[in-house]
Wavefront OBJ file of the C-alpha trace (Angstrom):
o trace
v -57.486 17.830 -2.217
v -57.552 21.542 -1.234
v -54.282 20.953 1.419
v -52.743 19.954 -2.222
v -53.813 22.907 -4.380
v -52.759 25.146 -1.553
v -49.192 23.584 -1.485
v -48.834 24.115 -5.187
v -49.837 27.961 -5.282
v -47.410 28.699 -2.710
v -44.732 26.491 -4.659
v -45.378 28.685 -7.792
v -45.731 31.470 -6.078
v -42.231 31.017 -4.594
v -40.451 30.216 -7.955
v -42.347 33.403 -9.290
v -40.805 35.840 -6.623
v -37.123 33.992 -6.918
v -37.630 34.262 -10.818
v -38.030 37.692 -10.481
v -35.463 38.367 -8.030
v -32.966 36.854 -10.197
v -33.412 39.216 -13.215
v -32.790 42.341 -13.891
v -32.608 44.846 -17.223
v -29.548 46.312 -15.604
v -25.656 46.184 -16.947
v -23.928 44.360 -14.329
v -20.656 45.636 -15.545
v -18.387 48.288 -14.040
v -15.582 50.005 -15.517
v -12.963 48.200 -13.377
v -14.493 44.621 -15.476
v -13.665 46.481 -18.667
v -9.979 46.890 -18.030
v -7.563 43.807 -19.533
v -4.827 41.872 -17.137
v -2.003 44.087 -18.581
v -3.610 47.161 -16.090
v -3.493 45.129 -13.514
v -0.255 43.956 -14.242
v 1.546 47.536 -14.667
v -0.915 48.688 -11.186
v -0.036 45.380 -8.780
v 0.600 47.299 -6.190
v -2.338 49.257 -5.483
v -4.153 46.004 -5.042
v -1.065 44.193 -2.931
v 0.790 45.057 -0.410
v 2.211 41.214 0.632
v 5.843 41.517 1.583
v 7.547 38.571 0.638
v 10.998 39.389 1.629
v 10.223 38.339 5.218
v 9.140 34.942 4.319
v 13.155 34.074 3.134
v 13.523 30.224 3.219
v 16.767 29.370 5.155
v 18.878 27.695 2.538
v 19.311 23.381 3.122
v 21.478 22.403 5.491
v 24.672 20.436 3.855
v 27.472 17.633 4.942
v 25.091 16.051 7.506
v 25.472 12.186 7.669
v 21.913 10.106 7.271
v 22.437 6.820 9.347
v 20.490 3.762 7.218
v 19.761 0.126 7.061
v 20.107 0.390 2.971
v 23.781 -1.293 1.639
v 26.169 1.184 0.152
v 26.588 -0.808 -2.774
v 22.521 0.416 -3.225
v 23.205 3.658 -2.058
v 25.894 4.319 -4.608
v 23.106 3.736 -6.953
v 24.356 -0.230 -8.218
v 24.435 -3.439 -6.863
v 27.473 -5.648 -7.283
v 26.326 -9.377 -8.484
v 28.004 -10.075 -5.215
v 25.355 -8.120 -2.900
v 22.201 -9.537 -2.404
v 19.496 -7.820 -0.823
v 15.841 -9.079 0.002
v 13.027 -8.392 -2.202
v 9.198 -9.087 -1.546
v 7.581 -10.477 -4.556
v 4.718 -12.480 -5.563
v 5.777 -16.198 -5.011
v 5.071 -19.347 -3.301
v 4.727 -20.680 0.159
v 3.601 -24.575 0.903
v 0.483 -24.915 3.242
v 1.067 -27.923 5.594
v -2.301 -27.185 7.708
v -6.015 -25.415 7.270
v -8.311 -25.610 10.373
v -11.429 -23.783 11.888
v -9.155 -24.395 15.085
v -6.473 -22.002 16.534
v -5.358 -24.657 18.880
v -4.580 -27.365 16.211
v -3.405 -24.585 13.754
v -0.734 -23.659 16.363
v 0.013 -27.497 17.321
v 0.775 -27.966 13.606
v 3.266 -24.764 13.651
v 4.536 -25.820 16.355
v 5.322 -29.517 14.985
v 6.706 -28.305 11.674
v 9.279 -26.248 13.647
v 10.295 -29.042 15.601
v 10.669 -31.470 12.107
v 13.044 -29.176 10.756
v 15.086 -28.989 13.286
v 15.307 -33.041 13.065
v 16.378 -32.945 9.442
v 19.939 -33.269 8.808
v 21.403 -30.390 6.492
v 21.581 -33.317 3.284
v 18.400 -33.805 3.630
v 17.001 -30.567 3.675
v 16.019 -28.772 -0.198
v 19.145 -26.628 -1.618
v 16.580 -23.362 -1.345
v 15.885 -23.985 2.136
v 19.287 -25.979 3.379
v 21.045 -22.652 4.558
v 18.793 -21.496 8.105
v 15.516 -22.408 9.727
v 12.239 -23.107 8.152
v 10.384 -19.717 7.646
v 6.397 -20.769 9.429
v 3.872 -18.834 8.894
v 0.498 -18.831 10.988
v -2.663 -16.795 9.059
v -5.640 -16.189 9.641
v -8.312 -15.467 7.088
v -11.637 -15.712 7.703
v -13.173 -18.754 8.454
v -9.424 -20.518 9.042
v -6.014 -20.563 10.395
v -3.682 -21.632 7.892
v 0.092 -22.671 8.839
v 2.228 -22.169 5.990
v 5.917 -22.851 5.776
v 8.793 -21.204 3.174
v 9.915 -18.435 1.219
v 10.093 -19.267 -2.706
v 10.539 -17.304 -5.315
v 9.977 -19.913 -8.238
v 7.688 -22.336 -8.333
v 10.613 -24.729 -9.221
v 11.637 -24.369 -5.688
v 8.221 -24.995 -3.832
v 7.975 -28.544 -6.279
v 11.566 -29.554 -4.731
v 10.665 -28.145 -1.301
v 7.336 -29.967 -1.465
v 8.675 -33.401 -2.135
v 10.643 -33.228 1.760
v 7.787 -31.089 3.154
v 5.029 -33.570 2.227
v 7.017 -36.782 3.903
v 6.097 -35.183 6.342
v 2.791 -33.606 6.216
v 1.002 -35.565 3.181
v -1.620 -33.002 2.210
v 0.905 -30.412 1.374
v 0.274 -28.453 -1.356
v 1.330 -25.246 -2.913
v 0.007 -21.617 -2.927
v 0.745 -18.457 -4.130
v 1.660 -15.580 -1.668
v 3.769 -12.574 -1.412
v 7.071 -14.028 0.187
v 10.321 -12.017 0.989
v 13.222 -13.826 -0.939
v 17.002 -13.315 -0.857
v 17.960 -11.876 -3.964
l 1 2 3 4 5 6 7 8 9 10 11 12 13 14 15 16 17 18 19 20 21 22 23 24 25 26 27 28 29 30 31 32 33 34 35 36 37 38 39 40 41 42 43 44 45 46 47 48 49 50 51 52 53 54 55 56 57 58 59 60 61 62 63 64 65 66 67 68 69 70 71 72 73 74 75 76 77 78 79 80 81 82 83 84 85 86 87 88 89 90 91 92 93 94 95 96 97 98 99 100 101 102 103 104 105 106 107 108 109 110 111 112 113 114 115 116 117 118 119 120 121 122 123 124 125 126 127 128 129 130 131 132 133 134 135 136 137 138 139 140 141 142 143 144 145 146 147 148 149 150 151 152 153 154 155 156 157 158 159 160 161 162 163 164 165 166 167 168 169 170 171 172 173 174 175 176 177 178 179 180 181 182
């Protein structure tokens, strides 16, 4: 009980002395507080003596010619309704597999690939007909997921889904940022 009676003079006897310390009867202010901004102002330089006429900026350097993967059409600030260009978007992909397993996960990549390549053009889905069968392998934790397609609609994943599921029944779709032609 006394260590604590001890500790609590010297605590207030601390705050006393910084109390005191603190205040004053004093005017703090100067004659150089009392003068307004327009002083200053008309009396810059007295207080500066920065030289900014060495510290010129070169001016831009013109007619140089930026090599680019961007389309002049986009460029030119328009795009035709020819051009197309690919967009990333929220859309829809069609998971064919969903494992704990790497091993099976790639397997199943690996046999979607091959199925594709088995499928003559007429049979293939109008959104998918023109190249090769986009696969995707994930992994989020706890699984690897093997999805296949690009679709921007979910139109397009139904129609996709009805070939894709011949061959892998538990097909199904999910939403996923995809890169589409547009």
């Amino acid at each position: 009980m006394h260590n604590r009676t001890a500790s609590i003079v010297v605590l207030v006897c601390v705050a006393a002395v910084m109390a005191g310390g603190c205040s004053s009867s004093k005017d703090v202010a100067s004659d150089d507080d009392t003068k307004d901004i327009e002083y200053y102002i008309a009396n810059i330089d007295q207080y500066e003596d920065f030289d900014e006429t060495s510290y010129v900026d070169p001016p831009p350097v013109t007619g140089e010619v930026i090599d680019h993967d961007v389309p002049p059409e986009l460029m030119a600030g328009s795009a035709s309704s020819g051009s197309r260009v690919y967009e990333t978007v929220d859309g829809f992909r069609i998971q064919i597999h969903s494992s704990l397993d790497k091993e099976g996960a790639v397997a199943s990549e690996e046999r979607a690939k091959e199925w594709w390549q088995t499928l003559e053009s007429t049979e293939k889905p109008t959104s998918m007909a023109g190249g090769s069968l986009p696969v995707y392998l994930k992994y989020v934790q706890p699984y690897y997921r093997v999805r296949v397609g690009n679709f921007a609609t979910r139109e397009e994943a139904e129609i996709a889904l009805q070939v894709v599921s011949a061959r892998f029944p538990r097909a199904f779709i999910v939403v996923d940022r995809v890169t589409v032609l547009r």
